[in-house]
C-alpha positions in Angstrom: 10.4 102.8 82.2 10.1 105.7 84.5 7.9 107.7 82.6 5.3 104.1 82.6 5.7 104.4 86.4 5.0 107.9 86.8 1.7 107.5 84.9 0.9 104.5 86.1 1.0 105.9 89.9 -0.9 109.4 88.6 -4.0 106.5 87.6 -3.3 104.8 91.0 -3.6 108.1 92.6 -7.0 108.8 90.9 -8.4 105.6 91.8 -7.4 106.2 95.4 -8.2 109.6 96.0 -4.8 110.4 96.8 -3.2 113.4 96.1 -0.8 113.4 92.7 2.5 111.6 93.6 5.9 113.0 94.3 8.0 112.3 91.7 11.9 112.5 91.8 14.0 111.8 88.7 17.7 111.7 88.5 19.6 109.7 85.4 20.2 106.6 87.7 16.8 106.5 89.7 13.3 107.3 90.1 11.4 107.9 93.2 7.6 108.2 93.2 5.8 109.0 96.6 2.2 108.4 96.6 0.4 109.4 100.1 1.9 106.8 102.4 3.3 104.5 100.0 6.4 105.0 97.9 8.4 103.4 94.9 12.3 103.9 94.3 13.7 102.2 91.1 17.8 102.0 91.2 20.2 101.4 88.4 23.0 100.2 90.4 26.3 100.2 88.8 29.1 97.8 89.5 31.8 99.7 88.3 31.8 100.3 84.5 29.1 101.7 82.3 28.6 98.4 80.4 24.7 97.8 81.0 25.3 94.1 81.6 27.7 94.8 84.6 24.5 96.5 86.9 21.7 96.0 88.7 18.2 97.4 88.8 16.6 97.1 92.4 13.3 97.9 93.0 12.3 98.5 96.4 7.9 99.3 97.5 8.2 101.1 100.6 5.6 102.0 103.6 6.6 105.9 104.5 7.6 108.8 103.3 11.0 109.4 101.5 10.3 112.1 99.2 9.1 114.7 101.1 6.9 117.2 99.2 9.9 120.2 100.3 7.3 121.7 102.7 10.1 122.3 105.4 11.3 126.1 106.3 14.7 125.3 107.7 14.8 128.9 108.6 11.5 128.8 111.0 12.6 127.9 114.4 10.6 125.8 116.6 9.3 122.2 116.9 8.4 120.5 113.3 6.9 116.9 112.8 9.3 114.3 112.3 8.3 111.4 109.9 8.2 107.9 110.8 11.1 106.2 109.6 10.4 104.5 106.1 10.2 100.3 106.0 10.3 98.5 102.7 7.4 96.0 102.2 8.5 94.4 99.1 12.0 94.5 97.1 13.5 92.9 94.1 17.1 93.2 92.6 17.4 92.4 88.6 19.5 91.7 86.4 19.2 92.9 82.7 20.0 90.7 79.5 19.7 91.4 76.2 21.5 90.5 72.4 19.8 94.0 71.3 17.5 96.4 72.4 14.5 94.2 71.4 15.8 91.6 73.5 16.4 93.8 76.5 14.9 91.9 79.7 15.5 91.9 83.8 16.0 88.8 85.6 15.2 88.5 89.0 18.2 87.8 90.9 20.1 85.5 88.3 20.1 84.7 84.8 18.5 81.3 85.1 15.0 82.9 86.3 12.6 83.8 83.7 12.7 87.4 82.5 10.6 90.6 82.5 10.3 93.0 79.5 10.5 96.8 80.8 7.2 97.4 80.7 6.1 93.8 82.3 8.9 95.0 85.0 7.1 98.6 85.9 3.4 96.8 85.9 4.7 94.4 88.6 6.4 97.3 90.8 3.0 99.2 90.5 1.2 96.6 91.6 3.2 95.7 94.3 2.8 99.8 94.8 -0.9 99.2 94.7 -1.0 96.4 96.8 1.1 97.9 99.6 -0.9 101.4 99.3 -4.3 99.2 99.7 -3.0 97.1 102.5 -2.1 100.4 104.6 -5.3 102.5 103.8 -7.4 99.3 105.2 -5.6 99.7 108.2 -6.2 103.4 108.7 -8.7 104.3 111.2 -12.1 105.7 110.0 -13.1 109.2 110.3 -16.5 109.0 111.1 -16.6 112.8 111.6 -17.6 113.3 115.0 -15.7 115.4 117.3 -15.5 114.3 121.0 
């Protein structure tokens, strides 16, 4: 699923005129930072390595929390602090599956209807997309004048 959401957010960033996103990959998570918007993806275990027994939260958030690594920590002097990062949209799920065809992700219980993988990562970008487009409407202008 990660690799889905990493292309899916290079198209987004295309579409937006955004600068390519920041990925992050680690076994258990994927982070994808694109301009002022960002996506983390979370297998959360609960204790043993059987897939049923975790979690997968999903969590859009408005920010910055994967910094491109442009900081010098051996420059002295003041340096921009970011804002602190708010999630705008979240949703924990659990997976069930008889086999590997069957594999879905419930949202929050077993009783709700299930996502494949790929139905999963198109609702995360879009939430993604939604939260991007709601933030660059709100951005001011730059008409380019210089007062």
């Amino acid at each position: 699923m990660s690799e889905g959401l990493v292309a899916a957010t290079k198209v987004l960033a295309v579409q937006t005129s955004i600068e390519p996103p920041t990925v992050r990959l680690s076994p258990d998570r994927c982070i994808v930072q694109l301009g002022p918007v960002a996506l983390t993806v979370a297998w959360l275990r609960n204790g043993t390595d059987v897939p049923a027994a975790g979690q997968l939260l999903c969590i859009v958030w408005r920010g910055v929390i994967a910094p491109r690594g442009e900081h010098a920590p051996e420059r002295r002097g003041w340096r921009q602090v970011p804002a602190t990062p708010q999630s705008v949209w979240e949703e924990t799920c659990l997976p069930s599956a008889t086999s590997e065809a069957t594999w879905h992700w419930h949202p929050e219980s077993l009783e709700r209807e299930g996502y494949a993988s790929l139905e999963l990562a198109g609702r995360c970008i879009d939430q993604l997309r939604t939260a991007l487009e709601a933030l660059l409407q709100d951005a001011p202008i730059d008409s380019g004048s210089t007062t």
